[in-house]
N, C-alpha and C positions, 0 to 999 in steps of 0.2 A: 504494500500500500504506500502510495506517494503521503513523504512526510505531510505537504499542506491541507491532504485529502481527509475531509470528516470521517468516521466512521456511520455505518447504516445503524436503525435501530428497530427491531421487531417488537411489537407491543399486542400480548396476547392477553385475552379479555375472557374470564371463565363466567359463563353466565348462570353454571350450577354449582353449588358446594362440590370442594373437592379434597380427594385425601389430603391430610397434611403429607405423610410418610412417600406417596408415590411423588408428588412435586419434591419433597425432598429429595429424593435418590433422582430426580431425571435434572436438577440444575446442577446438582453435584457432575453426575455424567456430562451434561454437556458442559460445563468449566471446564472437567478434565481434558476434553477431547475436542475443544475449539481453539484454535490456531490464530496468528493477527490477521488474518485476511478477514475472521468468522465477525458475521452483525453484531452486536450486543442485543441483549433483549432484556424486556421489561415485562412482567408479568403481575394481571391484577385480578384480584380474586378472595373468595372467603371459602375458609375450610370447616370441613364438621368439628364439631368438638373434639378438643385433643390439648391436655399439657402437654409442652416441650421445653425439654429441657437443654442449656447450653452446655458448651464444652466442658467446662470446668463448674457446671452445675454442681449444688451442694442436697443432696439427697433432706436434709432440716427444711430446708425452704420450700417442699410438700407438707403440707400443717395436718391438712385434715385426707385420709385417705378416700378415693370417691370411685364410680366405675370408670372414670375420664380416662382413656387412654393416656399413658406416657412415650413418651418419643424421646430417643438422643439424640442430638444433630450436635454440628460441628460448628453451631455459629460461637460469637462472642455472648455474654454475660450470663444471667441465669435461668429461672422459667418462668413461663409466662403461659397464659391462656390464649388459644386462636378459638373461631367458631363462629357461628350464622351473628350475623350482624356488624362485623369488624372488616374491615377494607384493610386485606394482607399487599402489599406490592413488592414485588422481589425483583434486586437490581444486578444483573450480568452484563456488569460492563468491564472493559477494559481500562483498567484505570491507568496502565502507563501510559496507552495509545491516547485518554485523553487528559492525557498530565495532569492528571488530580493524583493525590493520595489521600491514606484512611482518610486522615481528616478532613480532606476535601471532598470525599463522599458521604460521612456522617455530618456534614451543615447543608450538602446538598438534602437530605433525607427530611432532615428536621424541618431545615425553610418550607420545603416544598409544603409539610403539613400547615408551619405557621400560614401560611401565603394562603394557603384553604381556608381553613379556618377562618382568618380575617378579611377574605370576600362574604362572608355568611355572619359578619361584625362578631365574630370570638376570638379575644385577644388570650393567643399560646406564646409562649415562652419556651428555649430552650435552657438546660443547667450546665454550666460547663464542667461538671466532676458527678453530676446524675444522667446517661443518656436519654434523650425521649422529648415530649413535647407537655406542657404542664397548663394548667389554667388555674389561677387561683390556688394551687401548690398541690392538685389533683393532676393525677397522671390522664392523660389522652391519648399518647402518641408513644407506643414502643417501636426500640429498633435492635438490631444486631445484623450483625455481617462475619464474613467467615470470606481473607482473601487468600489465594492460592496463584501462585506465579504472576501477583499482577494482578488479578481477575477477580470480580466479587462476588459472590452468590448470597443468601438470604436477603433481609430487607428492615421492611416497616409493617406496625399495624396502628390500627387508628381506628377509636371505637364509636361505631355509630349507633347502634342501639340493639348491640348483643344486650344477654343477662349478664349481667355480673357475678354469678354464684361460682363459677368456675375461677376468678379472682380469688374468693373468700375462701378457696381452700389451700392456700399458699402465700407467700406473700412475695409480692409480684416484683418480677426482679432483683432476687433478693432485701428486697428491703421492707421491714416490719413494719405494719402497720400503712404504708402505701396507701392512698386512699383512689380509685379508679374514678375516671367521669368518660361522662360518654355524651356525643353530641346533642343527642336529643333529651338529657337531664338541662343541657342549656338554650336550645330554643325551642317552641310551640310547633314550630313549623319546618323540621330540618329536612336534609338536603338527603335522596335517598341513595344507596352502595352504587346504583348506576349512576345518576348526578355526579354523585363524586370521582367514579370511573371517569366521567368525561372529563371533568376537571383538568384531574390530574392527566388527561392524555392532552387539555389544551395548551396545558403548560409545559410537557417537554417540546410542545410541537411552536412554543414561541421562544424555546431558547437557540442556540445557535452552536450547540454541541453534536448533531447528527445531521448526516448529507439528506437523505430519505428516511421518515418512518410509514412503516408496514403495520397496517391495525387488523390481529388476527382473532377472529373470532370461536371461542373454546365451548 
């Protein structure tokens, strides 16, 4: 690929719940086995209910035992809850090819939710020594990433009006007492998992980090 040339971006859009464990093991495979020439891609979607746990996850920080499936993966920090109502987005980019690193992909992550958020007037916050997105000192916005040669796989999630019970039996990203919020605890009228799908596809498609995006429908 010529140095001045963008990279492509694929943005695949799941429009039913999907396992957590099978998207695990297929971004993991494809990291491993894509090459610099290979698109990046962007995946947006919500999964059935499932703890997962991070790499260095701490077995304490499951409180309360429930029938939730547990998951390892190999991202960064500890566990957290996915499932029907939460907007997962998972980022497979090349991050030498686009001169960012970590931290230049965890404020990309975070913005993008803040930048959401306050088109719909809710002002989020990032912490610079707590990952995530916060409102009023409620968590909103989890993230972790897992990089390999360069390349990123996991992501964000960002809660729209999952329950919360799968929260309460853990404490959510390692930290006690954690208090969750979810969009629609803050407006009457919020914005629904495809609303926000488009969103977020308006906004990679007004930045200036990719030559084409491909919107694939899952």
């Amino acid at each position: 690929m010529d140095a001045l040339s963008k990279p492509n971006l694929i943005i695949r859009q799941y429009s039913q719940l999907t396992p957590y464990e099978d998207r695990f093991l297929e971004m993991k495979s494809l990291t491993e086995q894509r090459d610099e020439n290979s698109p990046d891609e962007l995946w947006i979607l919500q999964h059935h209910d499932v703890l997962t746990q991070g790499q260095a996850g701490k077995a304490e920080h499951i409180l309360i035992p429930s029938d939730l499936p547990v998951v390892q993966t190999d991202r960064g920090g500890q566990v957290t809850w996915h499932g029907k109502g939460q907007m997962v987005v998972y980022f497979m980019f090349d991050l030498n090819r686009l001169k960012w690193n970590v931290r230049s992909l965890v404020s990309y992550a975070e913005n993008l939710m803040i930048d959401l958020l306050k088109t719909y007037n809710i002002e989020a916050y990032a912490k610079p020594d707590a990952p995530g997105v916060y409102v009023d000192g409620r968590k909103i916005g989890s993230l972790g990433f897992k990089i390999r040669k360069g390349r990123s796989y996991h992501g964000l999630s960002l809660n729209i009006d999952c329950s919360l019970d799968g929260f309460h039996t853990i404490n959510p990203c390692g930290y006690a007492g954690l208090e969750m919020v979810r969009i629609c605890d803050l407006l009457p009228n919020y914005p629904s998992f495809e609303q926000l799908s488009q969103d977020v596809i308006q906004a990679l498609t007004e930045t200036n980090f990719f030559e084409n995006i491909q919107i694939s429908a899952h």
